[in-house]
C-alpha positions in Angstrom: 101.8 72.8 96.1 98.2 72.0 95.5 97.0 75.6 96.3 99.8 76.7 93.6 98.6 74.9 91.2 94.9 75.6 91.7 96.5 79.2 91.9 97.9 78.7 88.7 95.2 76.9 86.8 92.5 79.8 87.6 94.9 82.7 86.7 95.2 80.7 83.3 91.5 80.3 82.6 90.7 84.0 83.7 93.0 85.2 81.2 92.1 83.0 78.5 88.3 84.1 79.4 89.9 87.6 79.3 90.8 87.2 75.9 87.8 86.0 74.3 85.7 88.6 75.2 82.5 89.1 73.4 83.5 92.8 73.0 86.2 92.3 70.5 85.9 91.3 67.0 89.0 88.9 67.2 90.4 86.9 70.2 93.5 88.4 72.4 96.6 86.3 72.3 96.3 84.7 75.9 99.7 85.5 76.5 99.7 88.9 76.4 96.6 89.4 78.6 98.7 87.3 81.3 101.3 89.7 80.9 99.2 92.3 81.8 98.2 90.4 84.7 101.5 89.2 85.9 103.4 92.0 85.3 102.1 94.0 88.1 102.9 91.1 90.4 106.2 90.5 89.6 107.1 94.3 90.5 105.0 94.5 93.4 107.2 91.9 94.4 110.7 93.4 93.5 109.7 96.9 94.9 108.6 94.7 97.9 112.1 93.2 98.3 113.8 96.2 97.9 112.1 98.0 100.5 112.3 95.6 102.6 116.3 95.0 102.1 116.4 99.2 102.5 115.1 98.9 105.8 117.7 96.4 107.4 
């Protein structure tokens, strides 16, 4: 549980350091640059299960 939430905590700040890049005039809502990052998770996961419930 720790690790999780260490896990958690680090994804959270990289993404809010993400969205206040120097590069753009304005901040990115944080929530939509952890979407970006998440979202490729959460279907490596589902394809992941899927695969894995094809092959039995």
């Amino acid at each position: 549980m720790p690790a999780s939430l260490l896990a958690g905590a680090s994804l959270a700040l990289v993404c809010n350091l993400i969205a206040r890049m120097p590069g753009f005039e304005g901040a990115l809502p944080v929530n939509s640059v952890t979407a970006l990052v998440g979202a490729p998770v959460v279907m490596s996961v589902l394809f992941n299960k899927r695969r894995n419930e094809m092959n039995e």
